[in-house]
DOTIGU-658959 format. One line per 4 residues: number of its first residue (from 0); their letters; for each residue x, y, z of N, C-alpha, C. Coordinates in Angstrom, 2 decimals, m for minus. Example, Ala and Ser with C-alpha at 12.3 -4.5 7.8 and 13.67 -1.06 7.14 Angstrom:
<recs>
0) as) 13.19,m5.69,7.80,12.30,m4.50,7.80,13.20,m3.30,7.80  12.85,m2.25,7.08,13.67,m1.06,7.14,12.90,0.03,7.87
</recs>
This chain:
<recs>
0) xxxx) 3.13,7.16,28.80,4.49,6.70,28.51,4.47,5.30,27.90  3.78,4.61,28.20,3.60,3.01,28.03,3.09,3.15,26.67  2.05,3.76,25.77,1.86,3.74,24.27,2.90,4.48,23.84  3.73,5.97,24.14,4.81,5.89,23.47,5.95,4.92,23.24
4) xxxx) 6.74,4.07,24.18,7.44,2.87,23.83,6.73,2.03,23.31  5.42,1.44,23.33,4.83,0.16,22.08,4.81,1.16,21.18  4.76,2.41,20.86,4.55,3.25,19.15,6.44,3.07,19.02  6.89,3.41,19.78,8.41,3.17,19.61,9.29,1.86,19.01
8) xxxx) 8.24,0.70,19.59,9.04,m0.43,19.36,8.21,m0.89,17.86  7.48,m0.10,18.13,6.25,m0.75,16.22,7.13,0.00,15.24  7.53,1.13,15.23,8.49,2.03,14.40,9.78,1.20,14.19  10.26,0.88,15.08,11.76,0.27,14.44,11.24,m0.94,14.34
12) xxxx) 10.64,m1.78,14.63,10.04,m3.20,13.95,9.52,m2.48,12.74  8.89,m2.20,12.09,8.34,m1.67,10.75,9.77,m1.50,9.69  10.81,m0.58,10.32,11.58,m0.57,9.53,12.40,m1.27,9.14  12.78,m1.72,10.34,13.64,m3.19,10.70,12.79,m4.74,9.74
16) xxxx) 11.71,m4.96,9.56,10.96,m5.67,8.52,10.95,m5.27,6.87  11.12,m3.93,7.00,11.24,m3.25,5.87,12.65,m3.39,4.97  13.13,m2.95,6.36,14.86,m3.12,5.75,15.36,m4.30,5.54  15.02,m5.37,6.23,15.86,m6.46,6.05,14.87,m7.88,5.57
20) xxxx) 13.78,m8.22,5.40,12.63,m8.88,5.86,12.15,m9.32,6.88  10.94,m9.60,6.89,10.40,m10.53,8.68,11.23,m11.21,9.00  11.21,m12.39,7.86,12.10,m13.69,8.28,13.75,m13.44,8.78  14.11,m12.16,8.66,15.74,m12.16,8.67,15.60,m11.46,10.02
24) xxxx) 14.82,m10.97,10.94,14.62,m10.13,12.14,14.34,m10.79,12.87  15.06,m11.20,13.94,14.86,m11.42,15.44,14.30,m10.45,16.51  13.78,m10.95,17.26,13.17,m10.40,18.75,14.64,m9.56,19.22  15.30,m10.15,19.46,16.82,m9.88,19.85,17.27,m8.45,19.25
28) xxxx) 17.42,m8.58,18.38,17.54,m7.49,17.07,16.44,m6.25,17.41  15.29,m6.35,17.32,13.96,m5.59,17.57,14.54,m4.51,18.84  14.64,m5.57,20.04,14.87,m4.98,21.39,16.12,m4.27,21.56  17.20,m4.47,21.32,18.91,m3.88,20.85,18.23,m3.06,20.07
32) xxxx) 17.65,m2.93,19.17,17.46,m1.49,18.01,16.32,m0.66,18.58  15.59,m0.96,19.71,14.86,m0.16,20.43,15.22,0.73,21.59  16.33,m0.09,22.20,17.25,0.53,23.04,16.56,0.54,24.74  15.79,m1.00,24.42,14.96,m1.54,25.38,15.56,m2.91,26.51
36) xxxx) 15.17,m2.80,27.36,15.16,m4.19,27.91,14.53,m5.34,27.56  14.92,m6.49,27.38,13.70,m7.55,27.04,12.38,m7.76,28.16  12.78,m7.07,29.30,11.60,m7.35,29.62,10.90,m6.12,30.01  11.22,m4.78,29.07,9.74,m3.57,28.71,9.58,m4.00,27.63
40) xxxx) 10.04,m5.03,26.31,9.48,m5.22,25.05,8.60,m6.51,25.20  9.06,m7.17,26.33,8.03,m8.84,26.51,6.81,m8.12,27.28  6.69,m6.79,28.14,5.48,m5.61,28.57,4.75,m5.62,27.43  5.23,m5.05,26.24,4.16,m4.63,25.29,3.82,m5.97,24.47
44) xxxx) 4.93,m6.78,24.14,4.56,m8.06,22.78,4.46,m9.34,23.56  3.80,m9.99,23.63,4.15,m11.75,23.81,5.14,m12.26,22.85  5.18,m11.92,21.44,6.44,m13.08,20.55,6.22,m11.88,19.47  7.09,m12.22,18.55,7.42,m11.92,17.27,5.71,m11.90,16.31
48) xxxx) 5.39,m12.56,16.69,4.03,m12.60,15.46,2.80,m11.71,16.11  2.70,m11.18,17.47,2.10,m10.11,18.24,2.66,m9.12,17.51  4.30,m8.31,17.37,4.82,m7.43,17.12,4.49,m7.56,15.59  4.82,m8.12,14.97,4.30,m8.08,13.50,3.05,m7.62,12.74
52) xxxx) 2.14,m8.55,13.76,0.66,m7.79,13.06,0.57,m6.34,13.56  1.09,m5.71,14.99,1.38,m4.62,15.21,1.99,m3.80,14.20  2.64,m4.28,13.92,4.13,m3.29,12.76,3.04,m3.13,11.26  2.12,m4.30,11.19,1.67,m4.47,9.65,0.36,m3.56,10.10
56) xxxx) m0.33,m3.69,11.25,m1.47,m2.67,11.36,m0.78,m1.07,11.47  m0.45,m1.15,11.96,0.64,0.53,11.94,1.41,0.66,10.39  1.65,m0.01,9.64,2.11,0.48,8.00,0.94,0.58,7.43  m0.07,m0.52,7.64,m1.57,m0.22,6.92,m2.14,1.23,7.14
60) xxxx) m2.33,1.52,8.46,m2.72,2.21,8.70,m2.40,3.41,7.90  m0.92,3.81,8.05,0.03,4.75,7.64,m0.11,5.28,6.41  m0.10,3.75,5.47,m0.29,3.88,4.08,m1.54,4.67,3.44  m2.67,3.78,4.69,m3.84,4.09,3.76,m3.94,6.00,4.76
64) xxxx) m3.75,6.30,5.14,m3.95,7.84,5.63,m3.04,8.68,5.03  m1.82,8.24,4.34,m1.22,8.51,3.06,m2.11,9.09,1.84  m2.51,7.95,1.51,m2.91,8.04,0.66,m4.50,8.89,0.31  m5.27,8.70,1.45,m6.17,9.45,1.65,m6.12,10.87,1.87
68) xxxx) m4.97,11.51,2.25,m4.93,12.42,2.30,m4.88,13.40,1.24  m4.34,12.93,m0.20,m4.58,13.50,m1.08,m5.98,14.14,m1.91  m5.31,15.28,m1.98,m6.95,15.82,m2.91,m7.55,15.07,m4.02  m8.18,13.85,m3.43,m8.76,13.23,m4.95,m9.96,14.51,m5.35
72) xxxx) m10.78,15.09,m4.66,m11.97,15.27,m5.07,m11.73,16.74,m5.94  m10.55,17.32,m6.34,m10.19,17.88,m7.17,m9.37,17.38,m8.38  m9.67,16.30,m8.45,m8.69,15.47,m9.64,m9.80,15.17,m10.35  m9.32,14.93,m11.81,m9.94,14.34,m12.83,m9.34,13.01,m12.94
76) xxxx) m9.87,11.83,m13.70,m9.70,10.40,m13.38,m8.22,10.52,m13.83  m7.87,11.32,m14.87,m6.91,11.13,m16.14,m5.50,11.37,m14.93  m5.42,13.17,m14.20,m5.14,13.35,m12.87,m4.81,12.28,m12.41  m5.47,11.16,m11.73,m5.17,10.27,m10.40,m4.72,9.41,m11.35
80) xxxx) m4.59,8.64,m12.20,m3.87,8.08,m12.95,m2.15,8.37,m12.95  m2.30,9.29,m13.47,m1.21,10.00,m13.92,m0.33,10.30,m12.76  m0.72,10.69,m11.19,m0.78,10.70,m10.04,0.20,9.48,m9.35  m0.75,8.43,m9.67,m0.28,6.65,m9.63,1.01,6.69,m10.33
84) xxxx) 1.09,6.87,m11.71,2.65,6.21,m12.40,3.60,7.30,m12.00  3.34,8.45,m11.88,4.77,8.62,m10.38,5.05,8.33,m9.78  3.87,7.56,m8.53,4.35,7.24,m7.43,4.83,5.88,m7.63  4.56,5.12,m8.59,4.90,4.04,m9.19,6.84,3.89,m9.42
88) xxxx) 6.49,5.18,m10.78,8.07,5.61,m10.66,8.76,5.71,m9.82  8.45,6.26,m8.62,9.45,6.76,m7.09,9.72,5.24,m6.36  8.65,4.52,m6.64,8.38,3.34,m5.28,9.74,2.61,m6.05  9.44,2.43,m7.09,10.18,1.06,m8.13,11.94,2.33,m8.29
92) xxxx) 11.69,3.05,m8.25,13.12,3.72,m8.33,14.15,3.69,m7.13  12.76,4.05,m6.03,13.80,3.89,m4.29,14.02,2.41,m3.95  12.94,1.23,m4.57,13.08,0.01,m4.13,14.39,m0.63,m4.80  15.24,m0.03,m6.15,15.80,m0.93,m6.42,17.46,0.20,m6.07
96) xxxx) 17.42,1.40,m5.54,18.42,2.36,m5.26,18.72,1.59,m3.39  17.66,1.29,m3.38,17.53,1.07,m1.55,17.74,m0.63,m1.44  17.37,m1.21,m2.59,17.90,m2.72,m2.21,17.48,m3.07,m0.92  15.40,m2.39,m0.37,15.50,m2.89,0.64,14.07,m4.03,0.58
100) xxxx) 13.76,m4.38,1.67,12.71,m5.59,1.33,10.94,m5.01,1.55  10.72,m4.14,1.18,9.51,m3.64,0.86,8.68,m4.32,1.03  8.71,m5.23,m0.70,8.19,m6.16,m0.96,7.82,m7.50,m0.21  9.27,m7.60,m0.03,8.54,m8.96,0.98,7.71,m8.44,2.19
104) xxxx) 8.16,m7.06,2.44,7.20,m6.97,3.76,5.56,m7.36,3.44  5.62,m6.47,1.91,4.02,m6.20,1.69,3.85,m7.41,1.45  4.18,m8.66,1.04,3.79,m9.78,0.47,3.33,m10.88,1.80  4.59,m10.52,3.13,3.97,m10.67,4.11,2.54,m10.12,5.03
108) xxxx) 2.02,m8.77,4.51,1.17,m8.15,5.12,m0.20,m8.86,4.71  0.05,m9.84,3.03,m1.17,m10.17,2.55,m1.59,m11.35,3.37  m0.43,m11.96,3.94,m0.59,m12.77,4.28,m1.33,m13.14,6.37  m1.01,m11.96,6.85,m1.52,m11.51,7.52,m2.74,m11.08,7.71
112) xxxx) m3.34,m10.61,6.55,m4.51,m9.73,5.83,m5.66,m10.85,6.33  m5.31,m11.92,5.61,m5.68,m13.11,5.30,m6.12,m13.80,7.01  m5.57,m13.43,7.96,m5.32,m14.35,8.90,m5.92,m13.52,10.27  m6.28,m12.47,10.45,m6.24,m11.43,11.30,m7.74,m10.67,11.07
116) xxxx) m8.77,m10.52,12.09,m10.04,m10.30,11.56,m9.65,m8.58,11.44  m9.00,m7.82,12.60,m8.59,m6.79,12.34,m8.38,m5.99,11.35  m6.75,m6.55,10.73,m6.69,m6.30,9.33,m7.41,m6.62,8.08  m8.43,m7.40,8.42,m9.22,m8.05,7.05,m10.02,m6.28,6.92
120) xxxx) m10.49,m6.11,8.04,m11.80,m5.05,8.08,m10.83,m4.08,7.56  m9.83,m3.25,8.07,m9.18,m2.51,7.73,m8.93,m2.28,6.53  m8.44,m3.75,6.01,m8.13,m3.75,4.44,m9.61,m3.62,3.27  m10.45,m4.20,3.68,m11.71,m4.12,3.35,m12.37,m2.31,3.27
124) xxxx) m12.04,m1.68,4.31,m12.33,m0.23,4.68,m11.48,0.66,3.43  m10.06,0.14,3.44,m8.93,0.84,2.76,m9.55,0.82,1.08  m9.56,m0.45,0.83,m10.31,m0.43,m0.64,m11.79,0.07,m1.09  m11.99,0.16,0.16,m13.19,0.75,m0.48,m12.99,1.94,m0.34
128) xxxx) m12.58,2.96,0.45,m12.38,4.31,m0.04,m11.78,4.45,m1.01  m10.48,3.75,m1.64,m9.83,3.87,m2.63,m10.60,3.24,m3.65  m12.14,2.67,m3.87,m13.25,2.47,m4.75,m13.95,3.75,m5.22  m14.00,4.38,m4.02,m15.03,5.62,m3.68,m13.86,6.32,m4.25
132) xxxx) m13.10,6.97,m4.16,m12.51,7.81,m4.66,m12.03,7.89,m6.29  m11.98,6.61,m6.47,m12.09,6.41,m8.20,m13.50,6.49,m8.86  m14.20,6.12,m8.22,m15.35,5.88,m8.80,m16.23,7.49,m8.99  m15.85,8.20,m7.84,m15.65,9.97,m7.78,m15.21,10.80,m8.74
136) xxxx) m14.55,10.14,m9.27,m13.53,11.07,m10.01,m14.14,10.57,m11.45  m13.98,9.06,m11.64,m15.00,8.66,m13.07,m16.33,9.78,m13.37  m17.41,9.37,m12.38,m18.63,10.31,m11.90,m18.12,11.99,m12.12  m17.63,12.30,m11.99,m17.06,13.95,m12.22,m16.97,14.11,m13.25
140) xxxx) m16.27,12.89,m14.11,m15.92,13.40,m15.76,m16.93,13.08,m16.23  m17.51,11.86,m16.06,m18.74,11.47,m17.04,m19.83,12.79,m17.06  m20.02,13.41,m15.88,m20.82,14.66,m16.17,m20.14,16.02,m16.88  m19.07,15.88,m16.58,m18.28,16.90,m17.95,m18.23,16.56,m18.93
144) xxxx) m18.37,15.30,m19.14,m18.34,14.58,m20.55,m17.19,14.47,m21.06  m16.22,13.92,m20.38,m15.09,13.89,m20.33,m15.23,12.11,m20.65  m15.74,10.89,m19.90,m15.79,9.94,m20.01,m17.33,9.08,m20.45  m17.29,8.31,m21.07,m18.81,7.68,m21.61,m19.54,7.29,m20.02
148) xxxx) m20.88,7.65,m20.65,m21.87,7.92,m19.20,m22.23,6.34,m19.00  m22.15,5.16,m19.80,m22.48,4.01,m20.33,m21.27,3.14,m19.18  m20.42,3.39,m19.07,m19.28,3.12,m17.65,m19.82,2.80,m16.60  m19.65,1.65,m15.91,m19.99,1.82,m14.71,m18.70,2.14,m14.01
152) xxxx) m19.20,3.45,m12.91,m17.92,4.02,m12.28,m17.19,3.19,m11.09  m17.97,1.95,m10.64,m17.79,1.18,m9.47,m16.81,0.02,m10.08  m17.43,m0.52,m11.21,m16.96,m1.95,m12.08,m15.15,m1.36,m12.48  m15.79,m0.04,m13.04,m13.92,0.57,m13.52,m12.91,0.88,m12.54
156) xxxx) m13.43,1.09,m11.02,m12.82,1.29,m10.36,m11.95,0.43,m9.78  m13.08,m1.11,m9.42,m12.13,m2.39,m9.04,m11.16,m2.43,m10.13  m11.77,m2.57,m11.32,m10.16,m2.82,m12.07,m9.34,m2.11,m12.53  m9.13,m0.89,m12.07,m7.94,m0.27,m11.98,m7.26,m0.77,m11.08
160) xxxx) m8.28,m0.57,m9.91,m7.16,m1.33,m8.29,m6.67,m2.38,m8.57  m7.46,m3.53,m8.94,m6.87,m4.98,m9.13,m5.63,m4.29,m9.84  m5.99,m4.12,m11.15,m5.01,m3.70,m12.32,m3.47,m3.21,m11.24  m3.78,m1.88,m10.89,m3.02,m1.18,m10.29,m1.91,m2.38,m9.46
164) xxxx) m2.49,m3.51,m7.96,m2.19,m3.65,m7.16,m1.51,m5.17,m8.44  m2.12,m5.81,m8.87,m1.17,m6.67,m10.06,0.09,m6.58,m10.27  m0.01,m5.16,m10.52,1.16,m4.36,m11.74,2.02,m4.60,m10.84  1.60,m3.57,m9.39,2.71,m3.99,m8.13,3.74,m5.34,m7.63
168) xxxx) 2.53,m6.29,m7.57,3.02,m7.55,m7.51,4.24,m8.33,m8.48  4.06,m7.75,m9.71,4.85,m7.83,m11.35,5.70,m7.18,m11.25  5.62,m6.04,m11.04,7.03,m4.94,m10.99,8.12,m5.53,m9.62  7.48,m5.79,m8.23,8.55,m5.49,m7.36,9.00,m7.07,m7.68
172) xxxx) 8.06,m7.78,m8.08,9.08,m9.40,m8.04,9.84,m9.71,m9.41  9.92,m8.38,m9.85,10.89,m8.37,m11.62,10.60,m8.60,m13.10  9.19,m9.14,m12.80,8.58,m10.33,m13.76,8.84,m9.29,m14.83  8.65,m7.79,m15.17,8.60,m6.83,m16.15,9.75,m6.69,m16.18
176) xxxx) 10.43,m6.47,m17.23,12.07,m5.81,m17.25,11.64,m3.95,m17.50  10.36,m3.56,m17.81,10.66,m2.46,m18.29,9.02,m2.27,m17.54  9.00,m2.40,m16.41,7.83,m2.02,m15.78,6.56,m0.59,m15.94  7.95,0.42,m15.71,7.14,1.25,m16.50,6.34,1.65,m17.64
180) xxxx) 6.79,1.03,m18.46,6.27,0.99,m19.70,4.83,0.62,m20.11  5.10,m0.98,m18.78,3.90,m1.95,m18.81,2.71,m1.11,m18.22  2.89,m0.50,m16.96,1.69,0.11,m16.27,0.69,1.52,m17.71  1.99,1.96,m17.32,1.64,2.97,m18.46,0.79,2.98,m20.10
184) xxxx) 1.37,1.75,m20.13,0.13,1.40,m21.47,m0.81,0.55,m21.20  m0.64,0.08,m20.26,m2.31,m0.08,m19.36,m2.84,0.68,m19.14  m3.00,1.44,m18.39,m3.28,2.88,m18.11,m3.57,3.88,m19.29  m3.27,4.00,m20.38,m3.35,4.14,m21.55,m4.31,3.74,m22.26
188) xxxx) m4.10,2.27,m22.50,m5.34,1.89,m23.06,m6.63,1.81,m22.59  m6.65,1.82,m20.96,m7.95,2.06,m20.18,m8.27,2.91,m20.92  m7.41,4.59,m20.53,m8.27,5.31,m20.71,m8.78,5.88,m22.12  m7.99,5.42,m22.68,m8.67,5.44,m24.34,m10.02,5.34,m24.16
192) xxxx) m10.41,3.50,m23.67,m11.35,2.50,m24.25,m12.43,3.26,m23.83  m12.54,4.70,m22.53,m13.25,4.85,m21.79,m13.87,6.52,m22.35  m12.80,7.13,m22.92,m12.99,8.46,m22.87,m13.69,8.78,m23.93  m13.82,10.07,m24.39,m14.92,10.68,m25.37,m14.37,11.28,m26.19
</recs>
């Protein structure tokens, strides 16, 4: 019973950060939207910045088992690309229909990332499967001959991610007026520079 209410109170803190930002969420707020006493939520958290890295290890988590779950190892690179600027499309379509704080959450999570040996490893773990799985999919075509064998599949992989996680940073803070466009002919011209 005791890990279902801390999974309970990490769920509406997650969304509750999501929806409104960190900085705009109180403890107060957390516990009223949990439908808790303050003192079964002071049981599971000591303060606000306990519950947080909680809320940010539980979205990490979430995300990256998300995302892993997809069939990369039946995709071609062109596939997971192509894959990306949908979900690109959906994220940047619900973020600005939903007017909610995503962004700042994630911008807070880096910052966490940064600070937390936990999440460092985690995040460290997350990119590298999402290395391995690009770098998989490069390796697949280059033996179909789909992409030049002269590629390194590891070097192309970081910079898609960088590339990829950039674009993110650019799109949700506005800097692009026509975001889509931008990823997409990135993505584009990669795979030109690369293919056969």
């Amino acid at each position: 019973m005791e890990k279902d209410t801390k999974s309970h109170i990490i769920d509406i803190g997650v969304k509750l950060f999501q929806d409104k930002g960190m900085n705009k969420v109180s403890l107060n707020e957390v516990v009223k939207a949990s439908n808790l006493s303050k003192g079964a939520f002071y049981h599971h958290f000591k303060n606000k910045d306990e519950l947080i890295i909680a809320c940010v290890k539980a979205f990490w988590s979430d995300m990256a088992k998300q995302f892993l779950d997809i069939p990369f190892q039946e995709m071609s690179l062109k596939e997971v690309m192509d894959m990306l600027l949908e979900q690109y499309k959906y994220l940047l379509q619900s973020f600005e229909e939903e007017n909610n704080n995503t962004f700042e959450f994630y911008m807070n999570i880096l910052f966490y990332i940064k600070n937390d040996e936990e999440l460092l490893i985690m995040s460290k773990t997350y990119f590298q499967q999402y290395t391995d799985i690009f770098s998989h999919c490069i390796q697949k075509d280059q033996n179909k001959g789909l992409i030049k064998k002269e590629i390194d599949a590891v070097k192309l992989s970081r910079h898609l991610i960088t590339t990829s996680e950039g674009f993110a940073l650019m799109a949700f803070s506005k800097i692009y007026d026509q975001p889509m466009e931008v990823i997409e002919d990135i993505y584009q011209q990669v795979y030109n520079s690369i293919k056969i």
